[in-house]
C-alpha positions in Angstrom: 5.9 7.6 49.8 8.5 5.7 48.1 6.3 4.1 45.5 9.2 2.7 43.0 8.3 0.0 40.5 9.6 -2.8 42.7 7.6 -1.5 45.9 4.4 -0.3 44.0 1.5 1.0 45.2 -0.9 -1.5 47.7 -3.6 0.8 47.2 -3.8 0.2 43.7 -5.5 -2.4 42.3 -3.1 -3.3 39.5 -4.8 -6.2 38.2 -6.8 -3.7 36.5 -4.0 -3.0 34.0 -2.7 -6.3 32.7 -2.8 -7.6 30.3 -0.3 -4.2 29.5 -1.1 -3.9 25.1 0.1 -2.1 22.6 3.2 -0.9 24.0 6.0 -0.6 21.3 9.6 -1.0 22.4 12.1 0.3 20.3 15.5 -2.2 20.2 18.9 -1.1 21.3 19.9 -3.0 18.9 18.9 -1.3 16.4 20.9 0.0 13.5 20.7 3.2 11.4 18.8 2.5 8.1 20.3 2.9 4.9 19.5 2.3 0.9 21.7 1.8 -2.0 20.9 3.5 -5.1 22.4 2.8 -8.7 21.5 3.4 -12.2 22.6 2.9 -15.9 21.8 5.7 -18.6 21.9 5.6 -22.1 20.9 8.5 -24.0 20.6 9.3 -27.7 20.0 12.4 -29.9 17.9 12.2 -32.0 17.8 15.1 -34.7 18.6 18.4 -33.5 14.8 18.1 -31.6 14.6 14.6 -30.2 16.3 12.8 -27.4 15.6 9.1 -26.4 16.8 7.9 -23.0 17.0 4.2 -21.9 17.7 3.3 -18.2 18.2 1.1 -15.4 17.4 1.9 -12.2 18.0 0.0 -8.7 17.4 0.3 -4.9 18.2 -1.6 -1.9 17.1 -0.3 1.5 18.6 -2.4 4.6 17.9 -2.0 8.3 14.6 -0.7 7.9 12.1 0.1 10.5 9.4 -3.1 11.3 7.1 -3.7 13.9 7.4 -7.7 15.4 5.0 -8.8 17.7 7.7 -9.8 20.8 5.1 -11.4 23.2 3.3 -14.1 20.5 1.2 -16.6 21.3 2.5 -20.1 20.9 0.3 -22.1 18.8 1.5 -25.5 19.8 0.7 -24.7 23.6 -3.1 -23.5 22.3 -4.0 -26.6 20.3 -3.1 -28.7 22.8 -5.9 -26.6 25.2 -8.3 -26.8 21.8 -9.8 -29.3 22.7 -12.7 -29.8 25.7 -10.6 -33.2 27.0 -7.5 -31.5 27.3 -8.6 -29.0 30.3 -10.7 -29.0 33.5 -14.6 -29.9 32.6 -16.6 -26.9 32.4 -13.6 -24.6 31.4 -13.0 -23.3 28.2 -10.5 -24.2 25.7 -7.7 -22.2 23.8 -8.5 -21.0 20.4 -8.8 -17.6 18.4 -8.0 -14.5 20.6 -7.4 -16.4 23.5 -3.8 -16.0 24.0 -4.5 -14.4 27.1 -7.0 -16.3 28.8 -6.2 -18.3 31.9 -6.6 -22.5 31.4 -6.8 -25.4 33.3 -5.9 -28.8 32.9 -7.4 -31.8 32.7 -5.3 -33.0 35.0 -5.6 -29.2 37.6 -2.5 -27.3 36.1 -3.0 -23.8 35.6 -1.7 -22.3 32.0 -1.7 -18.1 32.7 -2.6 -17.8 28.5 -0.3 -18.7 26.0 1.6 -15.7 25.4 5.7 -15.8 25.7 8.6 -14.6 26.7 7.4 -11.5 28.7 4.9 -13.7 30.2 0.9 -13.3 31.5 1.1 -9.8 32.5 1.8 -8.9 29.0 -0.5 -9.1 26.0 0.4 -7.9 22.5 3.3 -5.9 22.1 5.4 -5.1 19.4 9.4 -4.1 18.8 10.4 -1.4 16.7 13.2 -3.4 15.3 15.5 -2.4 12.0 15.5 -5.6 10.5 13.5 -4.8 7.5 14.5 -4.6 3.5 13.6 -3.7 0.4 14.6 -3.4 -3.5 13.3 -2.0 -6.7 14.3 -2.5 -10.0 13.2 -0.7 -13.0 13.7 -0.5 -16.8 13.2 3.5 -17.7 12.3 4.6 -21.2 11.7 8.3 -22.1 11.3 10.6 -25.3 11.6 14.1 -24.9 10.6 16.1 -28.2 11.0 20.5 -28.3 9.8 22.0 -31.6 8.7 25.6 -32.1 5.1 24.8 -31.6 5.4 21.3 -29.8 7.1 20.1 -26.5 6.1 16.4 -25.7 7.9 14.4 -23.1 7.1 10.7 -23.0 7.9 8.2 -20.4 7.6 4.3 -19.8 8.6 2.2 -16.6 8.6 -1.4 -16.2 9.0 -1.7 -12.4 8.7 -4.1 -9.4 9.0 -3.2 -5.6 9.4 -5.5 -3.2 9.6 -5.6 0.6 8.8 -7.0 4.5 6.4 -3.9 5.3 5.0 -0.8 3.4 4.7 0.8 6.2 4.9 0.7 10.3 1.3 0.1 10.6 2.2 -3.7 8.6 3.6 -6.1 11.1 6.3 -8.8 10.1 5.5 -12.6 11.4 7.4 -13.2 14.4 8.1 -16.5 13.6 8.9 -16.7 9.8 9.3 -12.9 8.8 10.3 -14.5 5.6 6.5 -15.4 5.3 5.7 -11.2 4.8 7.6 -10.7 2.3 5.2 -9.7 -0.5 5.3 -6.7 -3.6 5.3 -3.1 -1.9 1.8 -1.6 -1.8 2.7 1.0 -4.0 4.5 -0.7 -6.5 3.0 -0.2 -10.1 4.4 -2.3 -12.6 3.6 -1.0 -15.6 3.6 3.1 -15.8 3.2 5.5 -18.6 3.3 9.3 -18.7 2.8 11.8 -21.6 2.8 15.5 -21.5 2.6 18.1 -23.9 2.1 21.4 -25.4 1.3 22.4 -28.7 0.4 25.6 -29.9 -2.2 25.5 -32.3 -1.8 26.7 -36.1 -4.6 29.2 -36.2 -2.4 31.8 -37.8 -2.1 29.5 -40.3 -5.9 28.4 -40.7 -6.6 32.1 -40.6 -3.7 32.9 -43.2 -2.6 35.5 -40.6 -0.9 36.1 -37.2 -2.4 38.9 -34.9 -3.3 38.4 -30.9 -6.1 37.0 -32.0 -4.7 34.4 -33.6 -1.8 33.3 -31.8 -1.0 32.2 -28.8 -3.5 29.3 -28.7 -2.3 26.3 -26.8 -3.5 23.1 -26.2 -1.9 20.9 -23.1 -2.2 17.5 -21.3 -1.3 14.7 -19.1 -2.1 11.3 -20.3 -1.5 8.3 -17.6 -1.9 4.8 -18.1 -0.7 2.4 -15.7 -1.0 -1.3 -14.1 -3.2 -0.7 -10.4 -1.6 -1.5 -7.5 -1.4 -4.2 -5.6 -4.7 -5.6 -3.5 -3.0 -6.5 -0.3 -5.0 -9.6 1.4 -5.8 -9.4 5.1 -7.0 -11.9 8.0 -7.7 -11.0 11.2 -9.2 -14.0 12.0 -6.2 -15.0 14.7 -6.4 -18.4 13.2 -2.4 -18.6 13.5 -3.4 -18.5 17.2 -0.3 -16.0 17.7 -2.2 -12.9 18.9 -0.9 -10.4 16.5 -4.5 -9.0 16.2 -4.6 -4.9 15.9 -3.4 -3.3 19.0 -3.3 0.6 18.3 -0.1 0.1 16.7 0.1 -2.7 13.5 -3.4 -1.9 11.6 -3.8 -5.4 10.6 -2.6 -9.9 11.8 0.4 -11.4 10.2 -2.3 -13.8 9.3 -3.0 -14.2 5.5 -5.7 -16.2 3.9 -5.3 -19.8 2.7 -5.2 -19.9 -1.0 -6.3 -22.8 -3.2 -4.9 -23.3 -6.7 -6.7 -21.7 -9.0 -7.1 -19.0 -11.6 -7.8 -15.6 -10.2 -9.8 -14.3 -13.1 -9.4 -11.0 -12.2 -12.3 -8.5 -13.7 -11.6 -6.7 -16.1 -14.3 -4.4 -16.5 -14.7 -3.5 -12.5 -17.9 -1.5 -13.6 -19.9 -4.8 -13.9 -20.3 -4.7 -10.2 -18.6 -8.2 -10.0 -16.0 -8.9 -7.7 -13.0 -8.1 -8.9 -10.7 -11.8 -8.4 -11.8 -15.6 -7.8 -12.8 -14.9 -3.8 -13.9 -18.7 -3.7 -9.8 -19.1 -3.5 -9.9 -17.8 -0.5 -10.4 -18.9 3.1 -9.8 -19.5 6.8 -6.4 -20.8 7.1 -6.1 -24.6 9.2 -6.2 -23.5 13.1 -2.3 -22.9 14.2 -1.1 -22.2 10.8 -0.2 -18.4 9.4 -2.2 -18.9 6.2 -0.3 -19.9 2.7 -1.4 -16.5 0.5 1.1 -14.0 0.0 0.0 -10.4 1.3 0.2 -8.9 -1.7 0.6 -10.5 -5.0 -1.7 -9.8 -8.1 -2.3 -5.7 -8.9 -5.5 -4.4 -8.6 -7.2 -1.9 -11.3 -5.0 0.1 -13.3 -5.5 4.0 -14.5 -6.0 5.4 -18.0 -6.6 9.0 -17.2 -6.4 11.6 -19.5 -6.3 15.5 -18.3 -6.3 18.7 -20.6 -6.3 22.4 -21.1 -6.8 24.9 -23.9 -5.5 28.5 -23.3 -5.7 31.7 -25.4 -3.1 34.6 -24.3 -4.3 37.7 -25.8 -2.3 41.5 -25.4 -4.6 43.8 -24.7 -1.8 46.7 -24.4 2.0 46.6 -24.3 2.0 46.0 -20.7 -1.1 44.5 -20.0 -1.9 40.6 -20.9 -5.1 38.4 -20.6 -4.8 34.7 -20.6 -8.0 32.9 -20.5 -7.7 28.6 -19.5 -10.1 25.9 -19.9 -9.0 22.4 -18.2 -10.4 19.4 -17.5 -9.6 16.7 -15.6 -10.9 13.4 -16.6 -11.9 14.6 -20.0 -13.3 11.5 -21.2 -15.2 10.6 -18.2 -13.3 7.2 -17.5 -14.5 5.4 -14.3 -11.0 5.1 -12.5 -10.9 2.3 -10.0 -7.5 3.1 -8.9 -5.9 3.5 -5.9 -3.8 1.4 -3.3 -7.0 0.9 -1.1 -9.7 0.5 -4.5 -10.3 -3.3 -4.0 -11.4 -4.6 -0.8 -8.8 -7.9 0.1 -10.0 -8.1 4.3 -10.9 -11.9 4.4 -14.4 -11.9 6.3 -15.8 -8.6 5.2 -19.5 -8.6 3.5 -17.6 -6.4 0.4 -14.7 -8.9 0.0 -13.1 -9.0 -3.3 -15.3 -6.0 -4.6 -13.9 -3.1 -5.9 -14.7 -0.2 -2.8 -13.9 3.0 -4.1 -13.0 5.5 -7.4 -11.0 8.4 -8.5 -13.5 11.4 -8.9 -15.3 12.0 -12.2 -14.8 14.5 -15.0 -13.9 18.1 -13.0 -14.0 21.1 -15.2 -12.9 24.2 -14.0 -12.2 27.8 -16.0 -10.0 30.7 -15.2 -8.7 34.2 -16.4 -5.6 35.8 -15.3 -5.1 39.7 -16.0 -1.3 40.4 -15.9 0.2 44.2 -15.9 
């Protein structure tokens, strides 16, 4: 038949299957990623049972994997079809989503959409490219404590991510990528972890050690931490460059315009109020990629507190029973935390509000027979 891709098929109506979306291309240009990683340790001893740690941490990541839109509309060329004396009468103009509508003149030129370099038979497409980085830097504090009936470890971080995309489903702007960079999604800036296990003194309240006495244990993992940051979306298309979701990026390069203000984030989330200042936020000026950063205030943070009491009791020389009681949630906190807790897609009815929870108190029971 010799149907090749310069002597296609007449049969085929192609028209059918232009505009051709959400085709990624990866670059041949494109480099190997790689990160840096370097720290600074302190320790000191502390007793013969304590030992307190102070660090610095670092990482760089270069040459990491982004989607760009490569085919974006060009805002300039849409403005000047905005308007209903700038094309034919009775055709429509350029605005929103219509990179790749066909326009005509007022004065009978045909523009095939707005859409460049690859041109009409192309809509929104995006490159794999390596031209992405990141960094973190963190000051590490820790405590570890071993005792005969005690072992505690304690830990503090003080921590900021930064970065172009979180992931590939986050495209870059293709014509400022310098606009995208924004705090990681999962960065957490404040973080701190305690766990422990002490063995009761019942021998001692009892004034006597038998296996009913000993072995009792009480463990936990406290958490309190800063939330993470909301991460704002728009996919109104205002920028008019057509970065909309295709099947690939999950959201627009397009970010909200912000107006000064304070945020006065909520801090009690269980009010039902929104959680920041959403009057802040709006529709960015037509042809512009919106002036809020994607991600730059935290959202709610956690202060979790899960624990366990235990009894071990020999039943024979060989044969053990250890019964366990843990709960998760003891205290029954509402936790609205969570990278996706607080609702930042400008438009939506829920905007601003906090849309989801960590579960509830969970109490579960076991015994283990061992022989």
């Amino acid at each position: 038949m010799n149907i090749t891709r310069t002597n296609p098929d007449s049969n085929i109506d192609w028209s059918g299957y232009v505009p051709i979306s959400g085709i990624p291309a990866y670059l041949s240009s494109n480099k190997i990623p790689y990160s840096e990683q370097y720290m600074f340790s302190l320790q000191r001893q502390i007793g013969k049972n304590t030992l307190v740690s102070a660090n610095y941490a670092g990482n760089e990541g270069h040459h990491l994997l982004v989607l760009m839109e490569n085919n974006p509309g060009n805002p300039a060329l849409c403005l000047s079809l905005s308007q209903p004396n700038a094309v034919a009468s009775g055709t429509v103009t350029c605005g929103p989503f219509g990179e790749d509508t066909v326009y005509t003149t007022a004065s009978g030129q045909t523009v095939n959409g707005t859409r460049g370099p690859l041109g009409p038979n192309f809509g929104s497409n995006a490159n794999q490219a390596t031209i992405g980085n990141s960094n973190y830097n963190a000051l590490q504090l820790s405590v570890r404590h071993t005792s005969r009936r005690l072992q505690m470890f304690a830990s503090y971080t003080y921590g900021k991510s930064l970065d172009y995309s979180s992931n590939l489903g986050e495209a870059v702007n293709p014509t400022n990528m310098a606009l995208s960079h924004a705090l990681s999604s999962f960065d957490i800036k404040h973080n701190f972890v305690v766990s422990y296990d002490y063995e009761l003194p019942v021998d001692r309240l009892f004034h006597g050690a038998n296996r009913w006495t000993k072995d009792w244990q009480v463990s936990g993992i406290t958490h309190l931490s800063t939330g993470f940051p909301v991460t704002m979306v728009n996919n109104s298309d205002y920028s008019l460059l057509g970065t909309n979701p295709n099947g690939v990026n999950n959201s627009a390069v397009d970010e909200p315009e912000l107006a000064p203000g304070p945020l006065n984030l909520n801090s009690n989330p269980r009010n039902g109020s929104p959680y920041f200042n959403t009057s802040l936020f709006s529709l960015q000026p037509l042809g512009t990629p919106g002036n809020s950063p994607r991600r730059f205030f935290y959202g709610p943070g956690s202060e979790n507190f899960d624990m366990a009491l235990s009894k071990k009791v020999s039943l024979t020389e060989s044969v053990g029973l250890l019964v366990r009681l843990e709960a998760f949630n003891v205290f029954n906190h509402a936790q609205f935390f969570g990278p996706l807790s607080v609702n930042g897609i400008l438009g939506s009815s829920s905007f601003g509000d906090v849309a989801s929870a960590a579960p509830p108190r969970i109490l579960q029971a076991g015994v283990k027979l061992t022989f």
